[in-house]
N, C-alpha and C positions, 0 to 999 in steps of 0.2 A: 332339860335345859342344856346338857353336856351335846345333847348331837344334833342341838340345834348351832351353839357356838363352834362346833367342830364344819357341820355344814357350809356357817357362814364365811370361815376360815378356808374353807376349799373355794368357795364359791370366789372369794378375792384373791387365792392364789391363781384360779382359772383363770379371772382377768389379766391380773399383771403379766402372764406367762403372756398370752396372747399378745396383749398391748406391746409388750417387750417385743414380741414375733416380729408384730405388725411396723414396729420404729424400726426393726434390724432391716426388714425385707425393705422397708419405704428408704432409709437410707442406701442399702446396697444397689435399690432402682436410680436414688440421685446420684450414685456416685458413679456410674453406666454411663449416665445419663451427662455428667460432668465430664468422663472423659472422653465421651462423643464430638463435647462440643470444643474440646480442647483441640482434637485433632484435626474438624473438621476448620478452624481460627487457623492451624500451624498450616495445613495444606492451602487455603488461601493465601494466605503471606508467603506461601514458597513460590504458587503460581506469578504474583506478583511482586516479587523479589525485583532487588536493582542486581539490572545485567553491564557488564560492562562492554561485554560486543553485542550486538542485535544482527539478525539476518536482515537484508535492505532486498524486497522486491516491489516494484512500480511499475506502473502502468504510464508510462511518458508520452503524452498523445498534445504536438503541438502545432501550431500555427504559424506562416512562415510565408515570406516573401521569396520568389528569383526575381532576375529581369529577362525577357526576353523584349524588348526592344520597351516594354512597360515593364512595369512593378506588376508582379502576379502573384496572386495568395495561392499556397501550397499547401499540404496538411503533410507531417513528419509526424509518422508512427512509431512508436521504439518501447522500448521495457527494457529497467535498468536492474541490475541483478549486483548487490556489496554488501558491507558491512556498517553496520553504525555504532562508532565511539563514543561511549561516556553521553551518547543522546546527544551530542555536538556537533560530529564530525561523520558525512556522510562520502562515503569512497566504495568506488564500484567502476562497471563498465555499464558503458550504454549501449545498446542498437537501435540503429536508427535505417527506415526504406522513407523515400519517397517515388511515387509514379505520378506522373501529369502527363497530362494532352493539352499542348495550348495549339488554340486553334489561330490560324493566321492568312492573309490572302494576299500573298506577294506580287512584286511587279514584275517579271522575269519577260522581259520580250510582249509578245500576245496571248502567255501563259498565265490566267488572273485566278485559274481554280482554285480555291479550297485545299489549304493543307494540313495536316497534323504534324507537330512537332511534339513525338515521343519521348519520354524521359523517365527514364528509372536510375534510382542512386539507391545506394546504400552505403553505409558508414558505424564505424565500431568507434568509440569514445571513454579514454578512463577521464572518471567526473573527480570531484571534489567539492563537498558544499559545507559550509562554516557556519552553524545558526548560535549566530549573533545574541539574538534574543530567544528567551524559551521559557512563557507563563505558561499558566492555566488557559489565558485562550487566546493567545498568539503564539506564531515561531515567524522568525524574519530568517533569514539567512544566504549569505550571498553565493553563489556557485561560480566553477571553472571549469571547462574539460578542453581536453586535444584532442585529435580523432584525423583516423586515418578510413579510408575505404575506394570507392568506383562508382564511376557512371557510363550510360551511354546514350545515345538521342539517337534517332531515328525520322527521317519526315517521310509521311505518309500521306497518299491523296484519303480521298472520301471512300473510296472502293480497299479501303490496304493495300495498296500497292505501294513500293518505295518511288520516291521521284527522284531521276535518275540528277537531277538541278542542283541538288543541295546533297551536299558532303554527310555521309552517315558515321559518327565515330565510334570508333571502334571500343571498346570495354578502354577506360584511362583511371589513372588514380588520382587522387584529390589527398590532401591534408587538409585540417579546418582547427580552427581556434572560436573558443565562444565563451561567453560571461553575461553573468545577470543575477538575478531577484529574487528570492522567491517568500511569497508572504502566504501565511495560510493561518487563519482564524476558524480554532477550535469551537463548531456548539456542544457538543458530547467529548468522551474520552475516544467512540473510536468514528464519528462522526465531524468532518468540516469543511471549509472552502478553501479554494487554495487559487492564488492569480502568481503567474509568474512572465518575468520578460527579459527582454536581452538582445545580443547581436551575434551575428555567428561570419566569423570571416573564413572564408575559402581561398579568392582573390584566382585574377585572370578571365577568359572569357572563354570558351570553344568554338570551334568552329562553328556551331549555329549563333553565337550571340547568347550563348546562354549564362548569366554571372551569379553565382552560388553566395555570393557575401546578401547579407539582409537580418533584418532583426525576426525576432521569436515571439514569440507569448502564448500563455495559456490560460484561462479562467475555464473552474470545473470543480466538481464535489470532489473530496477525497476521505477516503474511508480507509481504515484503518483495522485490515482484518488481522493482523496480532495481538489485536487487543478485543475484535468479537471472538477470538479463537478463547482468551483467556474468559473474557465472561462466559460462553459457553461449558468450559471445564468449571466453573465454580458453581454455575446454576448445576449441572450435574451432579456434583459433590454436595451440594446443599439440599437436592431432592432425596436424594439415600441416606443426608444425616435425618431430614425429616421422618422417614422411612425407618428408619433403627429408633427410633425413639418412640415411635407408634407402638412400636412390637412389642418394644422394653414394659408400656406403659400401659399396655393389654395381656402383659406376662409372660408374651412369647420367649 
């Protein structure tokens, strides 16, 4: 009887040892485990942390009037490179090229050919834009810039040749003033639409007739790659917590 009660008495300190083992190991696994998830919580929140300055790069691709003797639609290409305050306050430069061919058939004499009236401008702009409003899925906000830059016109027949008829001017400088709109309705965080308009004044004419004052606008998707840049870093950081915790939980 004595070494049966003695058996039995090992046999439930073997348990409790174990069991003990087994609570210490399974805790020390969640507590791994716990502070996985704590770091992998602090590095998100730091990713999207509020900034007070933000880097401002755009893609500015808009639509535009001249006149040469009509109203003529233009396309003004540009990419605006600043900073954004407090997410309110947008300030930067802009650049901006236009080139056009308007094609035209004068009455010069017995002279009725076909001619091209070439144009290339380019122009640099400090902007300034003020958003007014700023939800969850609009931003309204109204913009300014000045801007300083060059043009030159050229007429050409149909073969490229210059025509000796009409005055070629030479590279001249322009100043310009412009103001407008700009509305943009968020469907995602880095996904949305964006319509903006305005007028942009130059003022004067040049020697072809050509007058640079005319309003803008623009409708087009805008995407929002600071903010795929940061979902990307967090789906990263959330595959490796995945990954650590697999190992932990296989005993690696």
């Amino acid at each position: 009887m004595r070494k049966k009660i003695n058996f039995t008495y090992f046999t439930l300190a073997f348990v409790f040892v174990v069991a003990c083992g087994h609570e210490s190991f399974s805790q020390s696994k969640q507590a791994k485990i716990d502070s996985l998830h704590a770091k992998f919580v602090a590095d998100s929140a730091y990713l999207y942390r509020y900034k007070k300055y933000k880097f401002l790069l755009a893609i500015d691709t808009r639509n535009s009037f001249i006149r040469t003797g009509d109203k003529t639609p233009v396309d003004v290409n540009g990419i605006q490179l600043g900073v954004i305050v407090d997410g309110k306050h947008n300030i930067g430069l802009g650049f901006y090229s236009i080139s056009h061919i308007q094609k035209t058939t004068p009455v010069v004499g017995d002279n009725q050919k076909p001619l091209n009236v070439n144009l290339k401008l380019g122009y640099t702009t400090v902007f300034y834009e003020y958003m007014f409003v700023d939800t969850k899925r609009w931003e309204i906000g109204v913009l300014g810039e000045i801007g300083w830059g060059s043009y030159q016109t050229t007429v050409t027949d149909s073969a490229g040749k210059r025509d000796p008829t009409f005055k070629d001017t030479l590279q001249r400088g322009i100043a310009l003033f412009g103001a407008g709109l700009d509305v943009s309705l968020k469907i995602w965080t880095w996904l949305g639409f964006n319509a903006m308009g305005g007028y942009r004044i130059v003022g004067g004419d040049e020697p072809n007739k050509v007058n640079f004052n005319g309003a803008f606008y623009s409708v087009g998707v805008q995407v929002h790659f600071g903010e795929l840049r940061r979902m990307y870093r967090v789906g990263v950081k959330r595959r490796l917590y995945k990954s650590q915790v697999e190992k932990i939980n296989k005993g690696k």
